[in-house]
C-alpha positions as CSV (number, residue, x, y, z in Angstrom):
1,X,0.0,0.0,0.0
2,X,1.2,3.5,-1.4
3,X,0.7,6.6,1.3
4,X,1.3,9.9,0.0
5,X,2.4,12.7,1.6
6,X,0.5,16.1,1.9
7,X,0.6,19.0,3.3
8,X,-2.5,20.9,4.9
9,X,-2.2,24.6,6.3
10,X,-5.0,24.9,9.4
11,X,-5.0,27.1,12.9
12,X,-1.9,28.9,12.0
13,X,0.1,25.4,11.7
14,X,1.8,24.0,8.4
15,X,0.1,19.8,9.0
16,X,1.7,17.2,7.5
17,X,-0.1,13.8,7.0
18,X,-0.1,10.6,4.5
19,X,-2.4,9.1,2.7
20,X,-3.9,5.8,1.3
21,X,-6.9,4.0,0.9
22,X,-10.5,4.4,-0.1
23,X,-14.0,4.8,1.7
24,X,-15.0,6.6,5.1
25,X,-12.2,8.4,6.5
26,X,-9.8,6.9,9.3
27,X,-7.7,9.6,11.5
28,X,-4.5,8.7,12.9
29,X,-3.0,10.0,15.6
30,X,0.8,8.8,16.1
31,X,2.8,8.0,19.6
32,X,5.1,10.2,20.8
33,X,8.3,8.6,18.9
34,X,6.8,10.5,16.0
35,X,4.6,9.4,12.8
36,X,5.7,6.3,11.5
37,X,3.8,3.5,9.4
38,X,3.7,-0.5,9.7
39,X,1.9,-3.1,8.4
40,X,-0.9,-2.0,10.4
41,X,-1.5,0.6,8.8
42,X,-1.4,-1.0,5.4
43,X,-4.2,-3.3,6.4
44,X,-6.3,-0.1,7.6
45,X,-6.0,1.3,4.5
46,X,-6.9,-2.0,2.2
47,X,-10.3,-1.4,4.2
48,X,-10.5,2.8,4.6
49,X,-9.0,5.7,3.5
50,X,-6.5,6.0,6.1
51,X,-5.2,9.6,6.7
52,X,-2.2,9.5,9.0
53,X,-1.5,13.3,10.9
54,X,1.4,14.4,12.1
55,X,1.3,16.7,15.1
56,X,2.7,20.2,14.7
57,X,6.3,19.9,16.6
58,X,7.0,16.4,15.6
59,X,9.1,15.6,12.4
60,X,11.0,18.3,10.8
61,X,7.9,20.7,11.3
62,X,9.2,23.7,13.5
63,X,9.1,23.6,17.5
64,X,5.8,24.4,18.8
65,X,5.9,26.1,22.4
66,X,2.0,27.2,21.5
67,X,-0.3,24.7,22.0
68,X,-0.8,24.5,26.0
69,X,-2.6,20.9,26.1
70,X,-4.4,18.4,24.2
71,X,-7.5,20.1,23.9
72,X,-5.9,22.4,22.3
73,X,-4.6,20.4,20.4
74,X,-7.6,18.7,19.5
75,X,-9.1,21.7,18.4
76,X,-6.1,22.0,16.0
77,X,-6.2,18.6,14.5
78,X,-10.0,19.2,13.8
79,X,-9.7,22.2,12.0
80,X,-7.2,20.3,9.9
81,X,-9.7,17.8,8.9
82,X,-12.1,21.1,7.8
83,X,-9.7,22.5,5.5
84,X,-8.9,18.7,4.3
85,X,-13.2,18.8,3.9
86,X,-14.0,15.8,6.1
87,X,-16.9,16.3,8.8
88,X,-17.8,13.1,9.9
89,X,-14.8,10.5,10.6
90,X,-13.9,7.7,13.0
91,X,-10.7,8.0,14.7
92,X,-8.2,6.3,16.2
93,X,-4.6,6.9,18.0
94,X,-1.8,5.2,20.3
95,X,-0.4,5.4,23.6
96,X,0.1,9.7,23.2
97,X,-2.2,9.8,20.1
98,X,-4.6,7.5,21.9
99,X,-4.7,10.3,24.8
100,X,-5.1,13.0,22.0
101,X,-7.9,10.6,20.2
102,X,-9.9,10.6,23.5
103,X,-10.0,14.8,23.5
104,X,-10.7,14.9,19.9
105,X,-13.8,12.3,20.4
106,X,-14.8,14.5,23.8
107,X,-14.5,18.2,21.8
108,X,-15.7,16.8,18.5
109,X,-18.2,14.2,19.6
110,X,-20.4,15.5,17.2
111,X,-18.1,15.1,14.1
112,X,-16.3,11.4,15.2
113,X,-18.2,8.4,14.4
114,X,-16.6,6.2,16.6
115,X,-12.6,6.2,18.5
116,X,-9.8,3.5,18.9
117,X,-7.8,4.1,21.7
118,X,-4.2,1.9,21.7
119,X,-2.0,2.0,24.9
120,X,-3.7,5.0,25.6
121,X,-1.6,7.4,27.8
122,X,-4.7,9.6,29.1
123,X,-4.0,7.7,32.4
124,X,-0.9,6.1,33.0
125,X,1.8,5.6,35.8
126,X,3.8,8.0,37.9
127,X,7.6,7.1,37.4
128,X,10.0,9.1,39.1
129,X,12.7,8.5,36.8
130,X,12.8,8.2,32.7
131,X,13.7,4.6,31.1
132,X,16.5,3.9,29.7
133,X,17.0,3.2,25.7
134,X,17.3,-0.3,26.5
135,X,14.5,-0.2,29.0
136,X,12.0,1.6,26.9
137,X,13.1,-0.7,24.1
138,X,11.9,-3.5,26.0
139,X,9.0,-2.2,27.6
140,X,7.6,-0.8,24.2
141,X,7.7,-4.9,22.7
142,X,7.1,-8.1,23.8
143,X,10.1,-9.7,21.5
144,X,12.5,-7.0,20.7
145,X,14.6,-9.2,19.9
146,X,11.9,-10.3,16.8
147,X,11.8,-6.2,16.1
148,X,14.5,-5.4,13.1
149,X,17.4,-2.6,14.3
150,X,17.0,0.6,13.0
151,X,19.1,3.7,13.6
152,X,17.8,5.8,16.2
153,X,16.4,9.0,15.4
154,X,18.5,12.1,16.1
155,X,19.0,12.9,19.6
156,X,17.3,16.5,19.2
157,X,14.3,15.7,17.6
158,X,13.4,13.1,20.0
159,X,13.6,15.7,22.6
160,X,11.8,18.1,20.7
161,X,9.0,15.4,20.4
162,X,8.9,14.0,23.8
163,X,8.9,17.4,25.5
164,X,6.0,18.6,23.7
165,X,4.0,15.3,24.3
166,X,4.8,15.4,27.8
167,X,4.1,19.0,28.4
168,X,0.5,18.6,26.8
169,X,-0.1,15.6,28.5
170,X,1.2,16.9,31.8
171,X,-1.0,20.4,31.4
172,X,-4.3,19.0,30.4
173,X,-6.8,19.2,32.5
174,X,-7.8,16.0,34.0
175,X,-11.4,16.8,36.0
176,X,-12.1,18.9,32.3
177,X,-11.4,15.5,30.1
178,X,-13.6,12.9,32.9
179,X,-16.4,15.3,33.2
180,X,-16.4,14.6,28.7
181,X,-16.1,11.5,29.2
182,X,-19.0,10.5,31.0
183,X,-21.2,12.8,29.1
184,X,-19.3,11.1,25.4
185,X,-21.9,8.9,23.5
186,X,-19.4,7.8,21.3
187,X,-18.7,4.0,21.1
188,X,-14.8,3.8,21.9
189,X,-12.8,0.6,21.8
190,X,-9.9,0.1,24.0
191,X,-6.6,-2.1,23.1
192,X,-3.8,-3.0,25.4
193,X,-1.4,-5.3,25.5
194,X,-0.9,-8.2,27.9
195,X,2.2,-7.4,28.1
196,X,2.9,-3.6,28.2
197,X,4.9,-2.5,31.0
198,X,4.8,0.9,29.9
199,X,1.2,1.9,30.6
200,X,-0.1,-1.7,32.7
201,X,-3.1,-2.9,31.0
202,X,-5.3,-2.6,34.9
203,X,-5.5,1.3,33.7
204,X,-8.2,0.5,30.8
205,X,-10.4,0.2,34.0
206,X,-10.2,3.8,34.0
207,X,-11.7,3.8,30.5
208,X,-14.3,1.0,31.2
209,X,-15.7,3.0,34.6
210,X,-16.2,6.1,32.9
211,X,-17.1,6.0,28.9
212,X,-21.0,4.6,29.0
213,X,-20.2,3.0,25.5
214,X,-16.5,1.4,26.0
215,X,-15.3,-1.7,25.0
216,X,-12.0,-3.6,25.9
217,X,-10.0,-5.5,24.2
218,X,-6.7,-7.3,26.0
219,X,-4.5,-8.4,22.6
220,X,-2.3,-11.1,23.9
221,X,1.5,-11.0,23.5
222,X,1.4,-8.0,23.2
223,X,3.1,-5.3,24.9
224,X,2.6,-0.9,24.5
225,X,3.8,-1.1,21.0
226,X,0.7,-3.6,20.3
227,X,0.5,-2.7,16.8
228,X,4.3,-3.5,15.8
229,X,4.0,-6.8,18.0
230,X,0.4,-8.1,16.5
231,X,-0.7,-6.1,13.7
232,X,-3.0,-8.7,12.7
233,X,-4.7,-8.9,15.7
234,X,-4.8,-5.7,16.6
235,X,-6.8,-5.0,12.6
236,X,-9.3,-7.5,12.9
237,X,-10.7,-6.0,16.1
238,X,-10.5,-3.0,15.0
239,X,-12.0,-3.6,11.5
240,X,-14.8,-5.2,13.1
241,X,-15.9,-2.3,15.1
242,X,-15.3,0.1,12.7
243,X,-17.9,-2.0,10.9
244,X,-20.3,-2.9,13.7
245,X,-19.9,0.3,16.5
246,X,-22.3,-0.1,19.1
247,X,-23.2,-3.4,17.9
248,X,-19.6,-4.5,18.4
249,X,-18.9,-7.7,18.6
250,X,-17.0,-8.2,22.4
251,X,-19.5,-7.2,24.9
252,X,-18.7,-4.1,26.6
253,X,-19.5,-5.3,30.4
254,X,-16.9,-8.0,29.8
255,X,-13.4,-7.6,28.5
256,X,-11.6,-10.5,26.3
257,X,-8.3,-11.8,25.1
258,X,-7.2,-12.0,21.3
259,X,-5.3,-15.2,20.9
């Protein structure tokens, strides 16, 4: 599968995003290592026309010390999708971009057709110090060793990329996103992985409490980066309640493992 590579001017920000596919409009929302394709996304986009964001500060787009938090951010990303012409959409993110696909679906609830929320990091642990590399290597896969070596991304723009995602993360307001989410009527499916010791996989309980129409997913053998370790998996849940929505499939009172 072919993306291409755009370019949309919205909110004062110079957006970036790829492209494939055909059909109802997908949204991605990428991690904080940046915006970077797998196979999952080339099953997506056999199904959907898959449009792939990149938030303003990641990449080679310039530092951005404006946006305060993820709703504002949020509000960016969906004046994007005006100027690209798309109203209604489903939408779906990971572990940051799962935390920024939870404020787009509260703000734009009446725009976003359904949400997929991967390793979402809307709630996630206190640690008092920063992994390692090697550490985050390994708590990012369940078999690194399966996961082929690449040569790290320049030291700067990784800063510049993490910085911003914490920052957001760390100054949005958390009463502010709850108090949306038990007013959202939007069915939102929730994947984590057995095996993420990043963000544990207890914390979808979070999810499940508070979203009236939530439904959980555990994808086994799997750890935070879920859709590098079972890409598979991870696209035939998520195919099926992109088709289905509220008439998903896995019941939302009780959660279940894909073997």
């Amino acid at each position: 599968m072919s993306f291409q590579e755009r370019y949309v001017e919205a909110d004062g920000f110079r957006i970036r995003y790829l492209e494939a596919g055909q059909g109802a409009p997908l949204i991605w929302f990428h991690g904080g290592g940046g915006l970077q394709l797998n196979k999952l996304h080339a099953l997506l986009a056999s199904k959907h026309r898959l449009i792939a964001l990149e938030v303003p500060g990641f990449g080679d787009s310039p530092v951005n010390q404006r946006t305060k938090n993820l709703a504002e951010l949020a509000a960016t990303m969906g004046a994007a999708l005006t100027a690209l012409g798309i109203d209604q959409f489903d939408v779906m993110g990971i572990s940051f971009g799962g935390a920024l696909t939870l404020w787009t679906t509260i703000l734009l609830a009446d725009r976003v057709k359904s949400a997929v929320l991967l390793a979402p990091a809307a709630y996630r642990p206190n640690r008092s110090t920063p992994p390692t590399p090697e550490q985050m290597r390994n708590m990012l896969y369940a078999h690194p060793e399966r996961v082929p070596p690449a040569p790290p991304p320049p030291a700067e723009l990784t800063q510049k990329q993490m910085a911003l995602a914490i920052r957001v993360m760390a100054a949005s307001p958390q009463a502010e996103m709850e108090a949306g989410m038990k007013d959202c009527k939007v069915p939102v499916l929730v994947l984590m992985g057995t095996e993420d010791r990043l963000i544990p996989p207890a914390m979808a309980r979070h999810y499940r409490e508070i979203l009236p129409d939530c439904y959980l997913v555990m994808v086994y053998d799997a750890a935070h980066a879920l859709d590098v370790d079972r890409p598979e998996a991870c696209f035939a849940v998520i195919d099926d309640f992109l088709m289905r929505q509220g008439k998903f499939v896995v019941s939302n009172e009780d959660g279940a493992i894909f073997p």
